[in-house]
N, C-alpha and C positions, 0 to 999 in steps of 0.2 A: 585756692586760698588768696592770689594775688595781692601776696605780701611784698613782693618786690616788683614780678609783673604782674600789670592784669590785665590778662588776655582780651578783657571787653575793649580797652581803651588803649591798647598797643599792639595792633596786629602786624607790625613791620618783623616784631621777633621770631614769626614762623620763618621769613624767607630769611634771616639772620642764622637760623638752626639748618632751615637747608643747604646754604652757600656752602656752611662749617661741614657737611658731612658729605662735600661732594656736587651740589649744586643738584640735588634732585628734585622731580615734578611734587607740588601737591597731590596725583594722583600715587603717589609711591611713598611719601608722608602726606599723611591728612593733618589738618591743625587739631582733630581731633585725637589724636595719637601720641601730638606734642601736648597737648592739653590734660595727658592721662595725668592723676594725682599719684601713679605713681612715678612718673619722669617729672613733672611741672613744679609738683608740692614739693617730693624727695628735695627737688636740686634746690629751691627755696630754705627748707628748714638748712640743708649743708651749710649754706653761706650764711645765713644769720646764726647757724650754732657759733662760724668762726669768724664772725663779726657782730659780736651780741650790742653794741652800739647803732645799728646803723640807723636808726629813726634819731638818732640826734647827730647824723650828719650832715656836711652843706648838702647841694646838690650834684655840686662836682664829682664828690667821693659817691653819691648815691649813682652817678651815671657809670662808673668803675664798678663798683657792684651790680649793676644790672648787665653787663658784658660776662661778669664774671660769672653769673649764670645762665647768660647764655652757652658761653662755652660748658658748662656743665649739664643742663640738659641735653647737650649734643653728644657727648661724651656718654649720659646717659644711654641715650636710645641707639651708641655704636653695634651693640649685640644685636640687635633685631636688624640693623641692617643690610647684614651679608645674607639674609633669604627675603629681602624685598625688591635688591636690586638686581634687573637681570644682564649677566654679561654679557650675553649676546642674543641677537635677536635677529630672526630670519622671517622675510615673508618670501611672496612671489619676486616683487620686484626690487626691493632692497635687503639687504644686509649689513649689519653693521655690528660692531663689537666695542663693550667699553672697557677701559682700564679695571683693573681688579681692587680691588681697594684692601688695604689690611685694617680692617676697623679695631682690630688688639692695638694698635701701634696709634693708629687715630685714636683711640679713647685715652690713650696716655699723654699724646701729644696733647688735646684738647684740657685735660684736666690738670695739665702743668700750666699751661697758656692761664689756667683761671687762676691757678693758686700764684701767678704770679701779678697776674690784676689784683688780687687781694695782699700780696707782699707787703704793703704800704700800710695794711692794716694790723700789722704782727704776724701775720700767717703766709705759711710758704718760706722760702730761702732760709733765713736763719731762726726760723721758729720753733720755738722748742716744745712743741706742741709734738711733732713726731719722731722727738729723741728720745732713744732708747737708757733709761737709768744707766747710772755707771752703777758698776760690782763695787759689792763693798770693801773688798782689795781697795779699790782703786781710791776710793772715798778713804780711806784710812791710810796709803801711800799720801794723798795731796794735804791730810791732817797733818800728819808727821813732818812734812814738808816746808808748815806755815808754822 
């Protein structure tokens, strides 16, 4: 879609999606994997569902938003990464072992990280976007009250 990126003309955001999940090879993400419409497009619509302005913003706000999904297609593609990366690896003459990653924990971390790149935009911290209604007890305690 490269609505916010496009992959033709910003290839810096694949090694930006690798850093964020670890610092892995292209041969273990391809850009074509980041490119899937379902991690790429997905994480685009996200952030313009919950910044439906963003073509009339400067470019400052527009460069917050393109971070902001980055850290979201990262977040995206956390699940597929606990069977791409290997923990360890033996040959003849080396051996070597990597840290284990909890990608539950990185995919929350990462998607707080954006919804707080986006905070400036109404969303995230105090938005009331993901507040649960009050009971209507409660709505008719704060009537009675005023």
């Amino acid at each position: 879609m490269a609505l916010i990126i496009d992959p033709a003309q910003d290839t810096q955001f694949y090694d930006s999606v690798r850093r964020l999940l670890g610092g892995v090879d292209e041969d273990i993400l391809p850009n074509e994997d980041i490119d899937d419409p379902a991690i790429l497009d997905v994480a685009e619509f996200q952030v313009l569902d919950l910044v439906p302005n963003y073509y009339d913003m400067p470019d400052v706000d527009k460069a917050k938003v393109r971070l902001a999904t980055i850290y979201i297609i990262a977040s995206l593609l956390c699940p597929s990464m606990a069977s791409r990366v290997d923990i360890e690896v033996k040959t003849i003459d080396v051996t070597w072992k990597r840290k284990a990653v909890d990608y539950v924990e990185l995919a929350d971390t990462l998607m707080s990280r954006a919804m707080d790149l986006l905070e400036g935009f109404g969303v995230g911290g105090d938005s009331k976007v993901f507040v649960i209604a009050p009971s209507k007890r409660a709505v008719m305690e704060q009537y009675e009250e005023s």
